[in-house]
Structure formats: C-alpha cells, structure tokens
SEDO-438724 format. One line per field, with one value per residue (C-alpha): residue number from 0; residue in three letters; x, y, z. Coordinates in steps of 0.5 Angstrom, whole numbers, plus 2048, in hexadecimal, padded with zeros to 3 digits. Layout:
BEGIN
num: (NUM, ...)
residu: (ALA, ...)
east: (X, ...)
north: (Y, ...)
up: (Z, ...)
# end
This chain:
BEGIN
num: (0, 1, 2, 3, 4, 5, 6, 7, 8, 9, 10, 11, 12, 13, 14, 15, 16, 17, 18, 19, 20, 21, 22, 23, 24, 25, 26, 27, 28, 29, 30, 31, 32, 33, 34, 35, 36, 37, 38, 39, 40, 41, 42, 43, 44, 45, 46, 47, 48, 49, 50, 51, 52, 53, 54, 55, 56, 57, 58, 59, 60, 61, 62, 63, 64, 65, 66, 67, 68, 69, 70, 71, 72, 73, 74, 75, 76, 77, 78, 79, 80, 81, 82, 83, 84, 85, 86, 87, 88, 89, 90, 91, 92, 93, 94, 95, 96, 97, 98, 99, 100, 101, 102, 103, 104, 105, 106, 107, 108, 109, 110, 111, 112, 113, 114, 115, 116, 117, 118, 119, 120, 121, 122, 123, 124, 125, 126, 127, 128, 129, 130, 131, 132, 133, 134, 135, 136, 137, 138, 139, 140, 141, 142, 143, 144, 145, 146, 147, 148, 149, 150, 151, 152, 153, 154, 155, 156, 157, 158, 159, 160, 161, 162, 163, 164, 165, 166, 167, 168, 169, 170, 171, 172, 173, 174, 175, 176, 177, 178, 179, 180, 181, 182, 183, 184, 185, 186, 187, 188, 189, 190, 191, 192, 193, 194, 195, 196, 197, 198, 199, 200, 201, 202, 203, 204, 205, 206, 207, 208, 209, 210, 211, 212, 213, 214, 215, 216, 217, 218, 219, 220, 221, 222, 223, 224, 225, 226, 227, 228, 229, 230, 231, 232, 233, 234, 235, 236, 237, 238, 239, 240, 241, 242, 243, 244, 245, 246, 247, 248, 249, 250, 251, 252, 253, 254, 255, 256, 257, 258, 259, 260, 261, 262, 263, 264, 265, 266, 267, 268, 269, 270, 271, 272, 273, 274, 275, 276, 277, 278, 279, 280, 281, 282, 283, 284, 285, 286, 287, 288, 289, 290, 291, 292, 293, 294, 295, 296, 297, 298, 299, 300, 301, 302, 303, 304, 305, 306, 307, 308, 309, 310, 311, 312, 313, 314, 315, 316, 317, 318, 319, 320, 321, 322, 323, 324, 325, 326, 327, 328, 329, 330, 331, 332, 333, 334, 335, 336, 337, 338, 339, 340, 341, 342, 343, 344, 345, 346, 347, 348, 349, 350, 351, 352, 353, 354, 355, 356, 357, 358, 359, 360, 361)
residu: (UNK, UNK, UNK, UNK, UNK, UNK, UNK, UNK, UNK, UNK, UNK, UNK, UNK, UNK, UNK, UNK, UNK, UNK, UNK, UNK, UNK, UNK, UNK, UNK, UNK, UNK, UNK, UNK, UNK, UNK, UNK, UNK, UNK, UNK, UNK, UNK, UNK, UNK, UNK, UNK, UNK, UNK, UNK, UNK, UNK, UNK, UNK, UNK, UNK, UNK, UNK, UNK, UNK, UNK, UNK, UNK, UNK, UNK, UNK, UNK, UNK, UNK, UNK, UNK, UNK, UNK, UNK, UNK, UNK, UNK, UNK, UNK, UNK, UNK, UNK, UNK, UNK, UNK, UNK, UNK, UNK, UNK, UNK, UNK, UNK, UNK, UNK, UNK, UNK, UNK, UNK, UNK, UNK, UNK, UNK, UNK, UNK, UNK, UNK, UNK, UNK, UNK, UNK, UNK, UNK, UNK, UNK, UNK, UNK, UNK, UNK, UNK, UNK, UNK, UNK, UNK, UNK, UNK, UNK, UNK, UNK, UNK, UNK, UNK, UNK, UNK, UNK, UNK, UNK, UNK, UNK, UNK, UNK, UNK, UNK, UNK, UNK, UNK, UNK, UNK, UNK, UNK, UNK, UNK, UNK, UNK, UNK, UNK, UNK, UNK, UNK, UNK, UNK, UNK, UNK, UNK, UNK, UNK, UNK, UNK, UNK, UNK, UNK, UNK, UNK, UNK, UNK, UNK, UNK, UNK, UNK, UNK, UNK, UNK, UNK, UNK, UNK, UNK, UNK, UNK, UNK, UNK, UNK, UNK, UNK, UNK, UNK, UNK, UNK, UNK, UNK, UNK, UNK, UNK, UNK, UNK, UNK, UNK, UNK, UNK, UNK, UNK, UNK, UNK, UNK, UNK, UNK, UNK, UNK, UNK, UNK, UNK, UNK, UNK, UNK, UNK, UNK, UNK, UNK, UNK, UNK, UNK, UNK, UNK, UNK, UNK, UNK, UNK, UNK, UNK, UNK, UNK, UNK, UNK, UNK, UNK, UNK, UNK, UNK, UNK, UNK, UNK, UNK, UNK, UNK, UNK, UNK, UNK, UNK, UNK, UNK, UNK, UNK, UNK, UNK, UNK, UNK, UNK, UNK, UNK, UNK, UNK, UNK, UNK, UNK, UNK, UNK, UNK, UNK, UNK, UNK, UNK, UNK, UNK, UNK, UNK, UNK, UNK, UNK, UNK, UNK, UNK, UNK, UNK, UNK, UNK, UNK, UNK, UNK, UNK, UNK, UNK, UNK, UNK, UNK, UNK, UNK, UNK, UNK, UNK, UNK, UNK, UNK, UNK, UNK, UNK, UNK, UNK, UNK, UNK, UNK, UNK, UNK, UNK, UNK, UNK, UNK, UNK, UNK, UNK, UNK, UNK, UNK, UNK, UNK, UNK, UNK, UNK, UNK, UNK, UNK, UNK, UNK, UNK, UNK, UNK, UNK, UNK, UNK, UNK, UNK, UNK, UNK, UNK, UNK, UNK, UNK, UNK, UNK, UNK, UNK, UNK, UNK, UNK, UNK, UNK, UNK, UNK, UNK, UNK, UNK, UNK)
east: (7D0, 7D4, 7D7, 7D9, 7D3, 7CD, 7C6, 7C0, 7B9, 7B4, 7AE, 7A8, 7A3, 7A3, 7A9, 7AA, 7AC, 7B0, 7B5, 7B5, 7B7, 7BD, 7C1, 7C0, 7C3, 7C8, 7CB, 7CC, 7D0, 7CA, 7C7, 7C0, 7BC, 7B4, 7AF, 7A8, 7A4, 7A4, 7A4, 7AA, 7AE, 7AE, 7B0, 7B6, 7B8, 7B8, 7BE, 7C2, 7C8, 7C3, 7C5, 7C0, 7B9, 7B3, 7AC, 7A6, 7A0, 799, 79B, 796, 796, 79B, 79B, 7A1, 79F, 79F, 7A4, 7A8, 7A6, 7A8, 7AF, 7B1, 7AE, 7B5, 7BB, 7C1, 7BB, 7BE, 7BC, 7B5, 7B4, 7AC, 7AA, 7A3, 79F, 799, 79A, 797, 79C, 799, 79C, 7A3, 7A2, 79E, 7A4, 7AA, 7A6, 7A7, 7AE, 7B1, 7B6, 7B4, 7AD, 7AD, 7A7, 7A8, 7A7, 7A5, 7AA, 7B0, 7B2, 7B2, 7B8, 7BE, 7BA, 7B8, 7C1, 7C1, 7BC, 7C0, 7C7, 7C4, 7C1, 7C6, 7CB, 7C6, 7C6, 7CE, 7CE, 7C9, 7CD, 7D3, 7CF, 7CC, 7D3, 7D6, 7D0, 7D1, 7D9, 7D7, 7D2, 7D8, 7DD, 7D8, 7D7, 7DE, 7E0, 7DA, 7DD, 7E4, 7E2, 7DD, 7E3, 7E8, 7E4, 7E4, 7EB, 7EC, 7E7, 7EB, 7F2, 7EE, 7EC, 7F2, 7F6, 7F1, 7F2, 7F9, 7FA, 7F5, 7F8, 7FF, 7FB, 7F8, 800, 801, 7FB, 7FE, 805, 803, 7FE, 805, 808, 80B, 80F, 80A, 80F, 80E, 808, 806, 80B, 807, 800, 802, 804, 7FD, 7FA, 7FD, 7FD, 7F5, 7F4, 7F6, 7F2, 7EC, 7EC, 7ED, 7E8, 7E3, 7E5, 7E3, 7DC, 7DA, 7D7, 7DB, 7E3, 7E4, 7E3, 7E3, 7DD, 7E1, 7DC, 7DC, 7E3, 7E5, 7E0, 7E3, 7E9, 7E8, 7E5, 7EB, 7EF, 7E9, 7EC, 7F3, 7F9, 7F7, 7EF, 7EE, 7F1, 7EB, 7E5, 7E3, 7E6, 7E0, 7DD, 7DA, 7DA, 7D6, 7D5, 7DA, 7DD, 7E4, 7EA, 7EE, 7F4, 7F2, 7EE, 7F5, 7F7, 7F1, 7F1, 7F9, 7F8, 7F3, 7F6, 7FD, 7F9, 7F5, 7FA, 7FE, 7F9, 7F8, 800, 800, 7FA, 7F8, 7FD, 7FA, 7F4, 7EF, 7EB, 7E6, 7E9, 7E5, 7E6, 7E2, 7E1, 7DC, 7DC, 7DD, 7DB, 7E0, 7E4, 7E4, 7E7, 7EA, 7EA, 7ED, 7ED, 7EE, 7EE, 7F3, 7FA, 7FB, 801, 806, 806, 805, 80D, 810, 818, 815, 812, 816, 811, 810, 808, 809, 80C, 807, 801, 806, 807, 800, 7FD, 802, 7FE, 7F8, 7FB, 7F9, 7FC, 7FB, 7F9, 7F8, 7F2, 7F4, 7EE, 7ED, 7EF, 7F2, 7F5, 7F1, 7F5, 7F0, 7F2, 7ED, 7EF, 7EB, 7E5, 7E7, 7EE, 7F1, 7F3, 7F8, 7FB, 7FA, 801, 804, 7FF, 803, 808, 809)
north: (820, 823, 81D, 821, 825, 822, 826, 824, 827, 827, 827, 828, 82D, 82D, 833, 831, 82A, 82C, 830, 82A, 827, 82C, 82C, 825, 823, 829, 826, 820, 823, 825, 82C, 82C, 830, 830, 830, 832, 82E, 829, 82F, 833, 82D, 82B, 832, 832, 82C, 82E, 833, 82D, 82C, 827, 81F, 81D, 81E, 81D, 81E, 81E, 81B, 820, 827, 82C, 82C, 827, 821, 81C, 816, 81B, 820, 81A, 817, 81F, 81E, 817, 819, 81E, 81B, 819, 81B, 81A, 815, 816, 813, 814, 817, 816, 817, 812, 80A, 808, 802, 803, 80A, 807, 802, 807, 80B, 806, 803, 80A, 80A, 80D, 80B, 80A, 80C, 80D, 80F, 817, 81B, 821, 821, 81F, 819, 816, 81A, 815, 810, 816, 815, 80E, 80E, 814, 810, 80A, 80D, 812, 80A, 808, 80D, 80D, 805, 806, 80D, 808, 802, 807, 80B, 804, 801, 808, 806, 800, 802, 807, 802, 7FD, 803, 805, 7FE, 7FE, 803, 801, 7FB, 7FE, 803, 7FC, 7F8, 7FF, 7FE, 7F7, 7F7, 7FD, 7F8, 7F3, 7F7, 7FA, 7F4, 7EF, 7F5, 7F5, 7ED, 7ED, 7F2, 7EE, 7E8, 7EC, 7ED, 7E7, 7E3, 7EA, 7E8, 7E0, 7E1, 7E5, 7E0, 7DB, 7D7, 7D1, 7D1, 7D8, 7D8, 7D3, 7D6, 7DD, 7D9, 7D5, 7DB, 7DF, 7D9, 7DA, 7E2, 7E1, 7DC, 7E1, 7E7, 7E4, 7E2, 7EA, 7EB, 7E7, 7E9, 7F1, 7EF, 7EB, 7ED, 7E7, 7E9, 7E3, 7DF, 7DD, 7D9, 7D4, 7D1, 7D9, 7DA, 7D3, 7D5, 7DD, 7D9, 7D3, 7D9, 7DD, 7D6, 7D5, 7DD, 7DB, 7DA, 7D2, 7D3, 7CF, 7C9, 7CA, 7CA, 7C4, 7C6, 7C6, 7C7, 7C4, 7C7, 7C8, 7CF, 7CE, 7D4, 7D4, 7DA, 7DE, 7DB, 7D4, 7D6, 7D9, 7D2, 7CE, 7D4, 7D2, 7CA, 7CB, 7CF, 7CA, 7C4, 7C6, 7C9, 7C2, 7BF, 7C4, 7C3, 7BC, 7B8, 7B9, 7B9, 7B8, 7BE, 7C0, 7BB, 7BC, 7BF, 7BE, 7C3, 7C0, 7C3, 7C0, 7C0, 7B9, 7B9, 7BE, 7BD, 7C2, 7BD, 7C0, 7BC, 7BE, 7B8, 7B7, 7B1, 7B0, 7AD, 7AC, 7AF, 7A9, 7AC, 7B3, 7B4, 7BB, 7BC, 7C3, 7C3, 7C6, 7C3, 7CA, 7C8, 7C1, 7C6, 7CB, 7C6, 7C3, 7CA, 7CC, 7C5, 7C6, 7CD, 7C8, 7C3, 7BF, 7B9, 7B9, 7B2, 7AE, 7AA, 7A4, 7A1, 7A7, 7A7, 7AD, 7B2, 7B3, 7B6, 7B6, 7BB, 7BB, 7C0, 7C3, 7C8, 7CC, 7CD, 7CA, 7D0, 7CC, 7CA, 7D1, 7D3, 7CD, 7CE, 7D5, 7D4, 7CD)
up: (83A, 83F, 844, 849, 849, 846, 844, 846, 844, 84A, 846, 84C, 84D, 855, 855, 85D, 85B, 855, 85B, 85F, 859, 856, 85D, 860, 859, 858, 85E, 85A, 854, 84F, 84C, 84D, 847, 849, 844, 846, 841, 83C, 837, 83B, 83C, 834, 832, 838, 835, 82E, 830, 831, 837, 83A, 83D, 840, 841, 847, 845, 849, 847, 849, 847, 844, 83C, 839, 83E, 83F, 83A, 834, 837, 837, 830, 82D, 831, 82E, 827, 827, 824, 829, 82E, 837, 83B, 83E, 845, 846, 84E, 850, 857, 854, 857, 850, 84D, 847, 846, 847, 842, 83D, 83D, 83D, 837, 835, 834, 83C, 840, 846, 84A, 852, 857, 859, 860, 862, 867, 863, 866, 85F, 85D, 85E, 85A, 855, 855, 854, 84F, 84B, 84C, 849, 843, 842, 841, 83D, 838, 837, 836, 831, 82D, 82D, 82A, 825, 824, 823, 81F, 81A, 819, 817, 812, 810, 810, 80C, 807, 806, 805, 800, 7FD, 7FC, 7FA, 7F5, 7F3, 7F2, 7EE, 7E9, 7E9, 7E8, 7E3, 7DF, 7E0, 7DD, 7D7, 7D5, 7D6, 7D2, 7CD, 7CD, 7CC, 7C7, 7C3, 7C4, 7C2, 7BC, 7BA, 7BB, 7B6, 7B1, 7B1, 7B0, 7AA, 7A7, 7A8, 7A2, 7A7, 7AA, 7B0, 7B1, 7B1, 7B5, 7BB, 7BA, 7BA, 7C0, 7C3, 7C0, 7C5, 7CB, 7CB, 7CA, 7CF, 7D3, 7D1, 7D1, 7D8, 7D9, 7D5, 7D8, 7DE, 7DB, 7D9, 7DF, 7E6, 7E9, 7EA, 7EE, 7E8, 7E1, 7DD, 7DA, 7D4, 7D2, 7D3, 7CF, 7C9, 7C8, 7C9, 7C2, 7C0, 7BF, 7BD, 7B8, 7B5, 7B5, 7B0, 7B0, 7B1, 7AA, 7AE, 7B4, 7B0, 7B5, 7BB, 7C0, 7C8, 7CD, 7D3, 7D9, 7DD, 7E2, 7E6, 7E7, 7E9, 7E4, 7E6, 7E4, 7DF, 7DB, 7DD, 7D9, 7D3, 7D2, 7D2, 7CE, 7C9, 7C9, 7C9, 7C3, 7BF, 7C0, 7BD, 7B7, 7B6, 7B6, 7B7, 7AF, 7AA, 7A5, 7A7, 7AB, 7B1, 7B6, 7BD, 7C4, 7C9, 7D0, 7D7, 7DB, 7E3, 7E7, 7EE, 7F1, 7EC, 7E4, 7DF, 7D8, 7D2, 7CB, 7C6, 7BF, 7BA, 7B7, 7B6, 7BD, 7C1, 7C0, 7B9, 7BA, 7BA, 7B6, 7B7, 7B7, 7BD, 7C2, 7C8, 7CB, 7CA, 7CF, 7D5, 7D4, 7D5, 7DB, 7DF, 7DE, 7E0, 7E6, 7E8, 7E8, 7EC, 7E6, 7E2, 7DB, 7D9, 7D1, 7D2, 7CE, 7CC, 7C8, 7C1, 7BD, 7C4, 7CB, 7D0, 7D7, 7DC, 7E4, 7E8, 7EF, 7ED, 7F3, 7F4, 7FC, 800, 803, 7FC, 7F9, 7FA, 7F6, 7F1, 7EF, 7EF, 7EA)
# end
C-alpha cells in the first residue's frame, strides 16, 4: 500500500456516480480506478497495486455479495467497504457476516463521499493492524521453527558427544580390566579394578544418555544394574556372585547419577576387599524413593567395619564417597543395627535450585 496515496477500486455500474466518487476522493489524497462490474472489478484487481476496495451491491451480471465472496477468496485480498442504495439492514448484515469491512448507505448525489472516507480510512487501519498481527504471528511461527530446529540439531550433537565419550571411557575401562586380569600382584590388581569402576561409572551414564529420548535425565535402576553388570565382569567378579539390586524407576540428572554410579562402585568394592576374608558373600545394593527424598543403601553381611582395617588401604575410597556424597548434598551414614556393613546415603530426587551451585562445586 502507498500511504501517501492510497488506490482504491470503485466497483459501481452508475459511471455518473463513479466520477463524483474519483474527484471528491482524489481531492482527499486517493487514486481512484473504476470497475464497471463485479467481473471487470475482479480482472483490474487481478493486475494488483490495489489498497482498498468499495464495491456496490445491485450491478448487472455478478452482484455485490458474490463479487465480494470471489474478491476475499484472493489471497492478501484489500479490504472491501460494501456501498449500496437499498435501506434493507439485512444486506449489511449478510455482507459483514461475509467478511467486509465496513458497509454504508449510498446517494445518487454523492453526498455520501466524506463517509465513503471515513469508511475507507477505517478499513485501510484495519488491515494494517491485522497484517502486523499476522506478520508478528509469522515470526513467531518462524521463531518456534527455528528454535526447534537448533534444538533438534543440539540434542544430535549431544547425543554424538555422549556416544564418543562412553565409547572413549569404556575402551579406557576395557584397558583397565586387561591390565588387572595381567596382573600377578593383588595390589595392583585391586588399583586397576577399583580404577576399572569408576571409568564405567562414568561411561555408563554417557551411554545411557546415548540411547535414551530424555537427555535431562538418567534411569537409575538401568544404570545401576549395567553399572554391577560391568563390576560382575571385572578382575574380582568371582567374589560378586551374590552381588544384587533393587531399585525402583527413578529419574534423576546425569550429574547426579555420576555421583550415585561412583558410590556405588567405591562402596562395593570395600566390601569385596574387606567384608569376606575368607571368600565370597551376598552384597546388596538399594535405591528406592522415600517421599521427596531417593535413599541408596549398599550393605553387606560380613565381618563388620571395625574389622575391615587393611594397612594397605590408602583411604582414597572413603574421600571419594565423601566428595560425591558432598555433590549430593548427602551424608554417608552406617546403620548400626545392621549386621555385617550397611552405609545409607538420603539425598533430594530434584536437586534445590538454590543449592545448585554448592552441589558443583564440593
């Protein structure tokens, strides 16, 4: 539309009419085309650089109301203001209903001209606040699809991230059980698969995080169970043939569940090492949710902790279980009634946004 001069397309088979029309409206800043008909008015508007229509009712041939109905079935069709002589309210209603603009009452004199503007200007408002609304309607479509996509193309990425990098710690991981199977001395051996664990505590978060539709959060039953899995196949599998889980379907964040995946580990292989001197035992790992609150237990029933001393032990285990149970704002705690081992850690499902900082930084 030309704001300075806008075109309008004076649809009226009266031609005395249509001249009164084009001057006193040229006078007021539009171009004035005549149609003759519905038909002629339809093929002018078909060359476009029309803004705004007035369309008469009783024409020969095409009328108003189907003339009207072609011209709003035109994509991006101008605004139609509905002019006609008859005094019937029932055509007025019949063509606002049908989708114009506005409608007003005619004379054969052309006294109707300065409302014919009024209408006109009102109409020609109209459409520009609905083409801003649609034009902001669009970006917002356009904004939501291009937001989809990046995010489409983000969640490939990090699901490519994952991939290599579970790949990457299980090979390490791999290395790791090779080395301590080789290995003649027991020290060594427990190093290596101590350090075996926690490399596939790690990896298996990423590799869940790889085959799961959710990357905002980890299975913890699946995880644990591919965790023990990988700890049944280890160096010292042979001392886990009892080692088991039970554990209830609870979501938690990859960060978290690194921090549960290494507990686990650490808290097993202790009692591996030092809850059976003399063999194998059951070992029980269990998650299980309690209100807001997840609690992880892994207890044994061996000789007790006041017995498990090995001047060997260099206490690395012990502040590994601390630093993540720090990361869980959590306090690993023995339950004294329980014969053997039992160390009980509580933490939040859903880690506090207001501690979340804290929690990363332990």
């Amino acid at each position: 539309m030309n704001p300075a001069m806008p075109t309008l397309l004076f649809i009226d088979d009266d031609a005395a009419l249509a001249r009164l029309v084009d001057r006193g409206l040229t006078r007021l800043g539009f171009k004035v085309i005549h149609a003759a008909s519905g038909t002629e008015g339809l093929d002018r508007l078909a060359q476009g650089g029309i803004d705004v229509i007035a369309l008469d009712q009783y024409m020969p041939g095409l009328d108003g109301l189907e003339t009207l109905e072609r011209i709003l079935a035109i994509p991006k069709a101008p605004p139609v203001v509905f002019v006609t002589a008859a005094q019937d309210s029932s055509i007025a209603v019949t063509a606002l209903k049908a989708g114009a603009a506005d409608y007003l009452v005619k004379d054969v004199h052309g006294d109707f001209i300065p409302l014919l503007q009024v209408a006109i200007d009102g109409a020609l408002r109209q459409a520009a606040i609905q083409k801003a609304r649609d034009d902001a309607e669009a970006e917002v479509h356009a904004s939501r699809d291009r937001y989809a996509a990046l995010a489409a193309e983000r969640e490939v990425l990090l699901r490519e991230v994952n991939h290599r990098v579970g790949n990457s710690l299980q090979i390490i991981a791999s290395l790791l059980h090779l080395q301590a199977n080789s290995s003649t001395q027991d020290d060594v051996k427990a190093a290596l698969t101590n350090a075996m664990g926690r490399v596939a505590a790690v990896a298996q978060v990423h590799r869940r995080l790889y085959t799961t539709h959710d990357l905002k959060s980890v299975s913890l039953s699946q995880y644990l169970e591919a965790l023990l899995e990988d700890l049944r196949r280890s160096a010292e599998g042979n001392k886990m043939s009892q080692l088991t889980l039970k554990a209830e379907q609870i979501e938690i964040d990859p960060d978290r569940a690194v921090a549960i995946g290494i507990i686990v580990n650490e808290l097993v292989m202790n009692a591996v090492k030092y809850a059976y001197p003399d063999g194998a035992g059951p070992i029980h790992v269990d998650l299980h949710a309690q209100g807001d609150d997840v609690v992880l237990s892994i207890a044994d029933e061996g000789v007790g902790l006041n017995a498990k001393s090995d001047p060997r032990s260099t206490g690395m285990g012990q502040r590994i279980v601390s630093a993540m149970a720090a990361k869980l704002e959590a306090n690993p705690e023995r339950d004294p009634a329980h014969p053997g081992t039992r160390i009980v850690l509580r933490f939040l499902r859903v880690k506090p946004v207001a501690n979340a900082g804290c929690a990363t930084t332990s």
